[in-house]
C-alpha positions in Angstrom: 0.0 0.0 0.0 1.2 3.3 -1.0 1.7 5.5 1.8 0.7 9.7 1.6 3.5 12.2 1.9 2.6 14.9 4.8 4.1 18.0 4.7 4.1 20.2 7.9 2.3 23.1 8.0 5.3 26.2 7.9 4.4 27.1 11.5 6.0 23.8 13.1 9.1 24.3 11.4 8.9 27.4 13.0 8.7 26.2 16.7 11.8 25.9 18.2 13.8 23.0 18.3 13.0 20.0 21.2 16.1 19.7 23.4 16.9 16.2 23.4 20.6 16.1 23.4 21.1 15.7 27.3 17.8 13.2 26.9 19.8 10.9 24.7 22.9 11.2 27.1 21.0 10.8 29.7 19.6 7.1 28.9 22.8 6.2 27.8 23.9 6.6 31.3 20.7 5.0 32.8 21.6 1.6 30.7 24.9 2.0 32.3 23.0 1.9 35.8 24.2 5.5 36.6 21.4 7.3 38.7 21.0 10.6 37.2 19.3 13.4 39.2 17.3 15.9 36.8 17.9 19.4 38.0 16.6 20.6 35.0 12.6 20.4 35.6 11.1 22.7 37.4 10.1 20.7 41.1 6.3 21.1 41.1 5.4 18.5 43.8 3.1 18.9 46.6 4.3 18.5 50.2 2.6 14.9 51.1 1.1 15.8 54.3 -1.0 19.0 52.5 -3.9 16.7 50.9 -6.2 18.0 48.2 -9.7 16.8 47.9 -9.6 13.7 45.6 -12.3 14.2 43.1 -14.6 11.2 41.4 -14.0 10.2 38.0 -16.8 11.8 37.1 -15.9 15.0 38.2 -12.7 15.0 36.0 -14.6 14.3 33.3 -17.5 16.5 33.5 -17.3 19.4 31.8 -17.2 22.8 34.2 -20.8 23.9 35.3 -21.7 27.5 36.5 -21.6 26.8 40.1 -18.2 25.7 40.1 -16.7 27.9 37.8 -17.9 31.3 39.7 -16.9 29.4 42.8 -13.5 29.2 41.3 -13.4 32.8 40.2 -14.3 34.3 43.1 -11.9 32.8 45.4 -9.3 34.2 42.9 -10.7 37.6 42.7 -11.0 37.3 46.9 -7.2 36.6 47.2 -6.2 39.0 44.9 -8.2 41.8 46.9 -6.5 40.5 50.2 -2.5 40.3 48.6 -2.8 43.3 46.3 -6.2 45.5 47.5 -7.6 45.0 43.5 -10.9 44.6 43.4 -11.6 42.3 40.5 -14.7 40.9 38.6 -15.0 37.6 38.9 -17.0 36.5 36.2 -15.7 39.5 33.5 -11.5 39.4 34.5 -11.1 35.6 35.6 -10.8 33.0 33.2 -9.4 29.3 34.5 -7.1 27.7 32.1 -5.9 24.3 31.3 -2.2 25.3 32.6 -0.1 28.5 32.0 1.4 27.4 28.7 -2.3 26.5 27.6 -3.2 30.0 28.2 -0.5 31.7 26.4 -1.3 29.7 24.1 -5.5 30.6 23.5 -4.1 34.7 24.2 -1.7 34.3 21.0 -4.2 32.4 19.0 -7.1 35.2 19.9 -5.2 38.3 19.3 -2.3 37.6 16.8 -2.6 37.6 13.6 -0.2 36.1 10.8 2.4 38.8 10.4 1.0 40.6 13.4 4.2 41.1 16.0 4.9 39.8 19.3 7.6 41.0 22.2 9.1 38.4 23.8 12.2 38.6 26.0 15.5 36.7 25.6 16.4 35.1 28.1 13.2 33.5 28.2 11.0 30.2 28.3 10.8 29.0 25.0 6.7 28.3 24.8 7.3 32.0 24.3 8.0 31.5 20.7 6.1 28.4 20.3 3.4 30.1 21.2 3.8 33.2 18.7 4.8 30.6 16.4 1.8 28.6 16.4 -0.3 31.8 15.4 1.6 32.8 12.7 2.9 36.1 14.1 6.3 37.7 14.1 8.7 37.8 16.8 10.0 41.2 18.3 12.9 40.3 20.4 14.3 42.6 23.4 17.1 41.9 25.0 17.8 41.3 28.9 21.1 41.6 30.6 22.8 40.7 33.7 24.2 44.3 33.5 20.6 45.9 33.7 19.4 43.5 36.2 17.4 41.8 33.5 14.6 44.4 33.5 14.0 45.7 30.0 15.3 49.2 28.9 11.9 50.3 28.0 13.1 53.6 25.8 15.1 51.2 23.8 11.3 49.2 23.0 9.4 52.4 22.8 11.7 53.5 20.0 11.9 50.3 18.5 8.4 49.2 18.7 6.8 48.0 15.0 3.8 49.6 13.6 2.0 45.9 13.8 2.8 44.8 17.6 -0.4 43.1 19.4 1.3 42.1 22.7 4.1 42.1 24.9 5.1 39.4 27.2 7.0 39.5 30.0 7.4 37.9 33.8 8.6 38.5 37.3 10.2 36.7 39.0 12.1 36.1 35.8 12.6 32.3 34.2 15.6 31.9 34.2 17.4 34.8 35.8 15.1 34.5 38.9 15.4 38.5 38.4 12.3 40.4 40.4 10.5 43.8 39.0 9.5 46.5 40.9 6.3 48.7 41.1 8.5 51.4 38.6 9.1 48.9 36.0 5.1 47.9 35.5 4.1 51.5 35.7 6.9 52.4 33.0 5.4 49.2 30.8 1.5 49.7 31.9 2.4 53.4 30.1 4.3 52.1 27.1 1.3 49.8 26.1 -1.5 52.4 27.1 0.5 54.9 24.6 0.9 52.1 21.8 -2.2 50.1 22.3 -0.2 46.9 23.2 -1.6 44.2 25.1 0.5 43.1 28.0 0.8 39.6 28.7 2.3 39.3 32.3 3.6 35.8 33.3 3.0 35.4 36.5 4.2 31.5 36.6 6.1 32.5 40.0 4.6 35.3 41.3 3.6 34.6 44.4 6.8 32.2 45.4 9.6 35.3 45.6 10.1 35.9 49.2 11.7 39.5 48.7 8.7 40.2 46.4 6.6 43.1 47.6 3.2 43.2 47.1 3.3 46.3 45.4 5.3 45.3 42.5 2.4 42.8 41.5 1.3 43.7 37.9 -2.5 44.0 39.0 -1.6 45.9 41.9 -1.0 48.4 39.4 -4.7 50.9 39.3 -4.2 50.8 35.2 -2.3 46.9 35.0 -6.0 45.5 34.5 -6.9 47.9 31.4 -3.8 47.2 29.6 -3.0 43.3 30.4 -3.7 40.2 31.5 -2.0 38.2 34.0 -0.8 34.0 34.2 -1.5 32.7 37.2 -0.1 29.3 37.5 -1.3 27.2 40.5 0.8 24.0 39.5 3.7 26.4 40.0 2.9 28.8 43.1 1.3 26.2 45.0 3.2 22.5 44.3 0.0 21.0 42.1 2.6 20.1 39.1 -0.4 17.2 38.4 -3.2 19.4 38.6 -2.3 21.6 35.3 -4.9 24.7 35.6 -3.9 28.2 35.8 -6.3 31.5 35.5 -6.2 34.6 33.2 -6.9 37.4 35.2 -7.5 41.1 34.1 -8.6 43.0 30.9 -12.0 42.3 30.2 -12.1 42.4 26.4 -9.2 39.7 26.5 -11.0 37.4 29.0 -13.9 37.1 26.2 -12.1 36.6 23.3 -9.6 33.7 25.1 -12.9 32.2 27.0 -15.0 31.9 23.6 -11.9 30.2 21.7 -11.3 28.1 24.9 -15.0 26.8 25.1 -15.3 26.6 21.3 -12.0 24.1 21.5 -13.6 22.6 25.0 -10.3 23.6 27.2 -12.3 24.9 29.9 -10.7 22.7 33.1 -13.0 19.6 34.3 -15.4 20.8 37.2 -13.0 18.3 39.3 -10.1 20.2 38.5 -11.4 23.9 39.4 -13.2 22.3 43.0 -9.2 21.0 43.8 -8.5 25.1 42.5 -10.7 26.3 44.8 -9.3 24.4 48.0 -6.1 25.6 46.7 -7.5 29.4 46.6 -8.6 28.4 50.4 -5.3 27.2 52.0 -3.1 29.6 49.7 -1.2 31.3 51.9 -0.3 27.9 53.9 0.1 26.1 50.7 2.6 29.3 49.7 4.4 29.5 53.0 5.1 26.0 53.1 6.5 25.4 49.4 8.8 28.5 50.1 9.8 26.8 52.9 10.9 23.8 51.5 12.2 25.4 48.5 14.2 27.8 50.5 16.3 24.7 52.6 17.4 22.9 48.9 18.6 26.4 47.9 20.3 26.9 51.0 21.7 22.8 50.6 22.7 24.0 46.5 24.2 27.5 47.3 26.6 26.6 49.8 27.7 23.6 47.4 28.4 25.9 44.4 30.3 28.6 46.5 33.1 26.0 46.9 34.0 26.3 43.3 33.7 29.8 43.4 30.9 29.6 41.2 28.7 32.8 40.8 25.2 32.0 41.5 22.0 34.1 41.2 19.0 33.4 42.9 15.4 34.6 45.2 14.3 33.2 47.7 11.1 30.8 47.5 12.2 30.3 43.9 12.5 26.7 42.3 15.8 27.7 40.7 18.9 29.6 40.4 20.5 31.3 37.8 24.7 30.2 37.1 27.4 32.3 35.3 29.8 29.3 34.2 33.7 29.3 33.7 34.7 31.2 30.6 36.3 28.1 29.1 32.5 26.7 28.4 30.3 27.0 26.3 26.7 26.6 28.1 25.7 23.1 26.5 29.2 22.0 26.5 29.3 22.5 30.4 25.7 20.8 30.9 27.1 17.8 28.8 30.3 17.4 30.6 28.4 17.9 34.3 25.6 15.2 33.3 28.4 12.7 31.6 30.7 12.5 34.9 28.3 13.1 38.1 25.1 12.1 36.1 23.3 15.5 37.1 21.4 17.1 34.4 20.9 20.8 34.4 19.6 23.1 31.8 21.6 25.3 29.5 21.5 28.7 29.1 20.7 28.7 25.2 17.6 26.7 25.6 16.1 30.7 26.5 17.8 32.1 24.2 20.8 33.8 22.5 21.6 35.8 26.2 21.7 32.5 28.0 25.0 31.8 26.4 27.2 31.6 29.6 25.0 30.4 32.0 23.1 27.4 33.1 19.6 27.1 35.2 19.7 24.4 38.3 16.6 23.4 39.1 16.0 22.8 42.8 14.2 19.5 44.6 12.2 19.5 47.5 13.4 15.9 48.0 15.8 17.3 50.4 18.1 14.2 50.8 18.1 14.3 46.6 19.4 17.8 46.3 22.4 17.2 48.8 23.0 13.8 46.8 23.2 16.3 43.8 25.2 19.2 45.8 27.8 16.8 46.8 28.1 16.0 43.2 28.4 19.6 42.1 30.6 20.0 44.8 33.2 17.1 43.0 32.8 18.2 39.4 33.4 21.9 40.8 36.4 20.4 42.4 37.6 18.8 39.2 37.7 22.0 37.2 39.4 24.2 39.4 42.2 21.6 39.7 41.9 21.3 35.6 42.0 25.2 35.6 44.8 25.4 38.1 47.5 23.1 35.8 46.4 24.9 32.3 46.9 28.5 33.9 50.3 29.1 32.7 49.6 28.4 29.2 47.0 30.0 29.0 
């Protein structure tokens, strides 16, 4: 039987590359009965004495009914009045979303169109330009640097910005950099977009985790944030419910309507089990906050003191889930995250997967298995030990 010859559709060639290069090194070393410990996911597991409601099967397979989803929205809106003193709508500026990437996702496909452009940050998470890639829209790049303390030089944008450009994304606490804004940098952007009729789209994947976040650099705690953006609020991330995959969209109305009628047209509305285990976790969120900080706090505390040995330079926040490297001059970022995974077996991600400024640094990822991460650390600690002693006999010819 002759087969048919598919052809992808241009915007897949478009998406940016899978990075399976470390996978493939990886299983080689599993054959070769090596445990390796994956520092390079993001740690989104629930503490295992904090127990969510289990729901029925039938609950996760029912489709959401009103009840629930105001139910759902209102706890949001109540927490965001309580943490930022923004009084929201529930049923007009909250939208729950199958999981953050999900929702960038539906906000692309609503209000990009082909050709249309899109700001996106580099460093930054690559469903960035998936996203803008799967709606056919061009990308806008703008540039973040350890120098500026990754916030954006917004005069450098303004002057810059294309006649075409729908939105601008950005997030705080930064992935990768764990950088943090401040209540100057969202009034600065809220203006820029008000002025060019951008639509901000804030990704709030770990705002509430940064302990040395104030509340007043929240993007909605901004009075004009709401008319000009929407915010990602990701409860696998902030809260530990990696299985749970929901997030909400919460702010400008006319952008809650158009992503709610292309999620219920597609049917990607969460299952009414999903938003009554959203809503517990809306009840308990400061406990559910406090204690993931807490645990995430002790494996950065177990990681840092292992990479100040080697006198390695690490940035990072507390409550985050990672830190932010700058690694020796004589690598290159996927040539030191091959050589660390081939002789301690501990895989971290390279700077280049976020772009062209993550040349130069790596992202470790930390574990709230606590006994894990020093298992890990006291492999950094060995490789880091190995390369200064390397480093110390090529000096001279250098």
């Amino acid at each position: 039987m002759r087969r048919i010859i598919l052809d992808r559709a241009d915007r897949l060639h478009r998406m940016p590359p899978e990075f399976v290069n470390l996978d493939r090194l990886a299983a080689r070393l599993d054959k070769r009965l090596i445990q390796t410990i994956d520092l390079s996911l993001i740690d989104c597991s629930l503490n295992p004495e904090l127990k969510p409601p289990t729901p029925s099967i039938a609950d996760l397979t029912a489709p959401p009914e009103e009840k629930t989803h105001l139910a759902f929205c209102e706890s949001v809106a109540r927490y965001y009045e309580a943490r930022y003193g923004t009084a929201l709508h529930p049923q007009k500026e909250i939208l729950p979303v199958p999981g953050a990437a999900t929702g960038l996702y539906l906000l692309a496909l609503a209000f990009v169109d082909p050709g249309e452009m899109v700001l996106l940050p580099d460093p930054g998470p690559p469903v960035y330009r998936s996203a803008v890639a799967l709606c056919g829209g061009g990308i806008q790049m703008y540039y973040l640097y350890d120098r500026s303390n990754y916030v954006p030089d917004c005069r450098t944008i303004s002057a810059s910005l294309a006649g075409r450009t729908k939105l601008w994304v950005l997030g705080y606490p930064h992935n990768p950099t764990t950088a943090l804004a401040d209540r100057d940098l969202i009034t600065e952007v809220t203006r820029l977009a008000r002025k060019h009729n951008i639509l901000i789209v804030f990704d709030g994947t770990f705002s509430f985790l940064a302990d040395s976040a104030t509340d007043d650099a929240g993007f909605l705690a901004n009075a004009r944030a709401r008319a000009t953006g929407v915010e990602i609020v990701s409860f696998d991330h902030n809260f530990g419910l990696g299985d749970l995959h929901l997030a909400a969209l919460v702010g400008n109305k006319e952008a809650i309507v158009g992503v709610k009628f292309l999620a219920e047209s597609a049917g990607l509305l969460p299952s009414r089990g999903i938003l009554k285990i959203g809503c517990w976790a809306m009840q308990y969120a400061d406990r559910l906050i406090k204690d993931r900080r807490r645990r995430l706090n002790e494996a950065q505390a177990v990681l840092t003191e292992a990479l100040e040995k080697p006198g390695w330079q690490v940035r990072s926040s507390g409550g985050l889930p990672f830190c932010w490297i700058t690694l020796p001059r004589r690598f290159s970022s996927l040539g030191f995250t091959r050589r660390l995974l081939r002789r301690t077996g501990v895989k971290v991600t390279p700077g280049t997967v976020f772009g062209e400024q993550g040349e130069g640094y790596a992202r470790i990822s930390l574990l709230t298995d606590l006994e894990k991460m020093k298992t890990a650390a006291a492999r950094l600690v060995e490789f880091g030990s190995l390369w200064q002693k390397r480093r110390r006999r090529i000096a001279p010819g250098e």
